[in-house]
N, C-alpha and C positions, 0 to 999 in steps of 0.2 A: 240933546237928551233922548235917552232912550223912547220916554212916552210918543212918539209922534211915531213909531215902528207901531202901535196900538191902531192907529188908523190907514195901516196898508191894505193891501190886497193881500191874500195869501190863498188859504184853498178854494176860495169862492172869488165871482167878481163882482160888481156893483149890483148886478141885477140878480146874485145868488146861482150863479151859474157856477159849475163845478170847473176848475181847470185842466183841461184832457194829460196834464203832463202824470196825474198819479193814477191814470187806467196804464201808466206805464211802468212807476218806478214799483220798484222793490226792495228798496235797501233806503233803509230810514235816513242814515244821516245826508245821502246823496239827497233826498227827500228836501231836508234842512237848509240844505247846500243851494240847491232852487228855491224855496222859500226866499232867501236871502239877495239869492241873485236877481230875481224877478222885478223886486224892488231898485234895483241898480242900474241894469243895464238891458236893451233888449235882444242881449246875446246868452239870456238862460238857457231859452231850449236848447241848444248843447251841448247842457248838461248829461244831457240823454244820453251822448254817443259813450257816455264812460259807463254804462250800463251796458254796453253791447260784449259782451262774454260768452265762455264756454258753455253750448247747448245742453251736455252730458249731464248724465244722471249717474250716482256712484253707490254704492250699499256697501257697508264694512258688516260683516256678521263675527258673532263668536261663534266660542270651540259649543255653544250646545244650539248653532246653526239659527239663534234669534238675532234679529235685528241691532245692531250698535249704535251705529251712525249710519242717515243718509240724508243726501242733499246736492245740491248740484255741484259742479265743480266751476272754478276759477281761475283765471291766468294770471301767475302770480306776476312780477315786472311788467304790469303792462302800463300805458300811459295814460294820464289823467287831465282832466282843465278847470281841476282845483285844488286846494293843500289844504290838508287840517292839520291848524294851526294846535301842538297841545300843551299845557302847563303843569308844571312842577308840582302845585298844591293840590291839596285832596285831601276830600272827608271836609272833618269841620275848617280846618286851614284853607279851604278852599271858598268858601262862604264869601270873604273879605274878596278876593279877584273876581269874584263872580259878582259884584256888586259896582267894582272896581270897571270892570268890563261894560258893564252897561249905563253906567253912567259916561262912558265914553263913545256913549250912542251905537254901540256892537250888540246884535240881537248873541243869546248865546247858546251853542245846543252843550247840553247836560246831560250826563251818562249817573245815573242815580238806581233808588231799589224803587222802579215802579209797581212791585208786588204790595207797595204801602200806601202808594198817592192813590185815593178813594177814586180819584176820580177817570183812572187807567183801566182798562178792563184785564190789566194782569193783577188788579187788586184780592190780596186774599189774608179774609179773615185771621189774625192769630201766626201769619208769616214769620217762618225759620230764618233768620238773616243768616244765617249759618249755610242755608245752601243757596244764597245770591250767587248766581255770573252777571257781573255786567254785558247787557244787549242790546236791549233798544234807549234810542235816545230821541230827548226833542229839545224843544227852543224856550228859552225863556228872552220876553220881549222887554220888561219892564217889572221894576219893586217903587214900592212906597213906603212909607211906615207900617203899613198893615199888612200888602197883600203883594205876591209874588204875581206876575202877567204872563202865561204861559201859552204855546202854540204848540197844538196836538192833531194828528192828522184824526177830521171827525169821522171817516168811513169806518177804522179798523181799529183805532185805541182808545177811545172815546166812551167810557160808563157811562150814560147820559144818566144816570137815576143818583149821581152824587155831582155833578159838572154843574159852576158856577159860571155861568159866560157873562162876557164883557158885554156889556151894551146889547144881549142880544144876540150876539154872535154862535156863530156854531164850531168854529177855532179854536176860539182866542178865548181861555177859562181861566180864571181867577181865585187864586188858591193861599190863606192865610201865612202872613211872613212864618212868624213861630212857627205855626204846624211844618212847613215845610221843611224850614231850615235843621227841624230834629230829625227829619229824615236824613237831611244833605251830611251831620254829622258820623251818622253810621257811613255813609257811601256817598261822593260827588267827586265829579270831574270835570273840568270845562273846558272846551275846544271852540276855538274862531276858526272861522273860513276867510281862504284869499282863493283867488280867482289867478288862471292862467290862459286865457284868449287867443294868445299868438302860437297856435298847433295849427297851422294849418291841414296838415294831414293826418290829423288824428282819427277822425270818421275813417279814413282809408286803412290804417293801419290797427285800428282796433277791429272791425268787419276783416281786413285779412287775417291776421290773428286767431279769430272768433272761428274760421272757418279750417283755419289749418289746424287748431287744438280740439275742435268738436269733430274735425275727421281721425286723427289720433287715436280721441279716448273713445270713439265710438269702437274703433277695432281691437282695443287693450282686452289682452286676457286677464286672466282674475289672477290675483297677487295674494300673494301668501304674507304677514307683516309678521315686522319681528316678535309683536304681542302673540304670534300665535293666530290673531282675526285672520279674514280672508275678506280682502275687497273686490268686488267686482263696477268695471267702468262701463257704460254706454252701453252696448248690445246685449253686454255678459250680465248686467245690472238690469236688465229689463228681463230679459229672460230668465232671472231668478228669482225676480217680484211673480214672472209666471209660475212656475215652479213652488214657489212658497205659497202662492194664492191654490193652485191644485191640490195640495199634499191637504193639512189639516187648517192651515191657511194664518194668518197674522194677527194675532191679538192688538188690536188696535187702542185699546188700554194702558198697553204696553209704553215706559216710558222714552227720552231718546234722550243720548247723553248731551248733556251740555244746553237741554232745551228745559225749562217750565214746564211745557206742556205734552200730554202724553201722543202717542200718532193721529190719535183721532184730529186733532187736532191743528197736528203741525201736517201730517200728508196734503190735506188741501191747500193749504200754503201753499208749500215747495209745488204743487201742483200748478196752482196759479202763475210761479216763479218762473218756469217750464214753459208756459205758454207766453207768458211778458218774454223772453228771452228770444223767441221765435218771431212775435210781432217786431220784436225791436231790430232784430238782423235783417227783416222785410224792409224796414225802415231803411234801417242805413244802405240798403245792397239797393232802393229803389231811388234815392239820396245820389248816390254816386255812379249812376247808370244816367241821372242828368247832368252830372259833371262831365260825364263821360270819361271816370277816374274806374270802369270797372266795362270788360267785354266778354262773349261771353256766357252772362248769364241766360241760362234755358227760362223760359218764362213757367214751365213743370215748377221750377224750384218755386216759385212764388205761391204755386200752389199747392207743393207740398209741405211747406213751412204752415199755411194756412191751415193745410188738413191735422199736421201736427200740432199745433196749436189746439184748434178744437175738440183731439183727441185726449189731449192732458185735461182740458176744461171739463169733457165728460165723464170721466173719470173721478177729477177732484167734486162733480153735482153728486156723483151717486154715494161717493161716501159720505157727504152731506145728507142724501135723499135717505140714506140707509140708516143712516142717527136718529134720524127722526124715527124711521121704522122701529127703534130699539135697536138696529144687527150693528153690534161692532166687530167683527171680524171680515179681514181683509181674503176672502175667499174665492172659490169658482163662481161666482158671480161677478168678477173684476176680470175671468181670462177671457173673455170673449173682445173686450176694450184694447187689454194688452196685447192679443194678436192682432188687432188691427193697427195698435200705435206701433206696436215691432215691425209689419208691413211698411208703412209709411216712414219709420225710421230707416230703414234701409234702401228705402228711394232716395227720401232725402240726403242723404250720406254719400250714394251714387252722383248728386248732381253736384254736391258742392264740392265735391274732388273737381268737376270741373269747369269751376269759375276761375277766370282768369283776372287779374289787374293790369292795370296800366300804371307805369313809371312808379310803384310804390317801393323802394329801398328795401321796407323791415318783411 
């Protein structure tokens, strides 16, 4: 039965310790997907290596030169060491599988309107269901007659001023069956996870990968798209956050498509994103340098990933530090950072052209 997933481990450990895997991850359901695995087997942490991706940063602007989309880029076919599992049903038809599911002892993650469950901090009063995208997803562990068992990452989605915890917990929150389930009727979906172990050279192939497409899009001129935008990738994308930050600078109010929340918002994200990306290519390229699956590496790169890293994090403080100030505009007060992270991008870039592998096919 599902109830006994209530007394795991999950983002803490017995002594309330934090699990170092989510000063890593970034992408929720991968998030879930450890969650899940941690309990199973002690082959999660390579979970990780399916997060080692394209370094690039990318801006789509329209015809009146404002911001569209921007966010990092991604390798699309690339290889993974796990499947999500997805079902037919949805909305309220989906209720009965989701019930279905964990009574089969299956924790389950749930793609739902978290602009409704109070206890989300994308909770918002009086919500338009009219303009949902489904985005983020979490875990539900356990229902009873009453009350739905749910697993929520507590650092970054977590309202604590409506959060009903289990026993205590800082997780694991407890959320009335009915109330829920009239949510799940406007909007639900439910997805299992399976596990795929036997890659052995995935770390190798996803790090080479990561390094061949972040040298790529780091060089990409700006593209013209059939909407008429203009994307700019890697170099051309940094240098136009300078340029926009000199001119009269970025309304950080300003919404982004396809996201909830406005730039202020979402740039330190993607910021944070930027620099998880950097520590985690450290990772795998220091990972397979004890395999001796990589030769080669300048040990500069190591520390130019570092300074990059710390460069996005400075970056993503000050438009925090400047919130607080009241200034939301993404101005000359940001180009003095971006010429430094443009410097260091272009070392970095310099070096990972030339890292070499050993015996890797892809």
């Amino acid at each position: 039965m599902s109830k006994e997933l209530l007394e795991k481990e999950y983002y803490f450990d017995k002594e309330g310790k934090k699990d170092m895997f989510y000063d890593m991850s970034y992408y929720c359901l991968l998030t879930c997907a450890y969650e899940i695995a941690k309990n199973q087997t002690n082959r999660a942490d390579e979970l990780i290596y399916s997060l080692i991706d394209d370094l690039s940063l990318f801006i789509i602007l329209n015809e009146k030169n404002k911001i569209k989309e921007i966010f990092t880029n991604s390798i699309e076919e690339m290889q993974y060491n796990y499947i999500v599992n997805d079902y037919k049903e949805e909305n309220e038809a989906a209720i009965p599988l989701l019930q279905s599911l964990l009574d089969s002892g299956e924790a389950v993650i749930v793609h739902t309107i978290t602009e409704l469950l109070d206890f989300s901090i994308n909770y918002t009063l009086g919500y338009n269901i009219e303009e949902f995208e489904p985005g983020h997803v979490f875990l539900i562990l356990h229902y009873d007659e009453e009350n739905y068992y749910y697993l929520e990452d507590p650092f970054a989605q977590i309202n604590y001023d409506y959060f009903i915890p289990y026993k205590g917990r800082k997780d694991i929150g407890v959320m009335a069956k009915d109330k829920m389930n009239e949510i799940f009727k406007h909007y639900l979906r439910c997805h299992t996870i399976s596990f795929n172990w036997d890659q052995e050279d995935l770390l190798q192939t996803r790090v080479k990968a990561t390094i061949e497409e972040s040298i790529k899009s780091y060089s990409k001129p700006e593209e013209t798209l059939e909407t008429g935008n203009v994307q700019y990738t890697g170099r051309a994308a940094i240098c136009k956050l300078m340029e926009l930050s000199e001119g009269e600078g970025i309304d950080l109010n300003a919404g982004v498509e396809g996201e909830s929340v406005n730039l202020l918002g979402f740039l330190p994200w993607l910021f944070s994103i930027l620099d998880k990306k950097r520590r985690l290519l450290a990772l795998g390229l220091q990972l397979l340098v004890k395999q001796e699956k990589v030769m080669g590496v300048d040990e500069r790169l190591f520390e130019a990933l570092k300074k990059s890293e710390k460069l996005w994090v400075k970056c993503k403080n000050l438009i925090e530090k400047n919130k607080i100030r009241g200034k939301e505009r993404f101005d000359s007060t940001y180009s003095s950072i971006l010429k430094e992270i443009l410097e260091v991008e272009d070392v970095l870039n310099e070096l990972l052209e030339n890292t070499e592998f050993i015996g890797c096919s892809n």
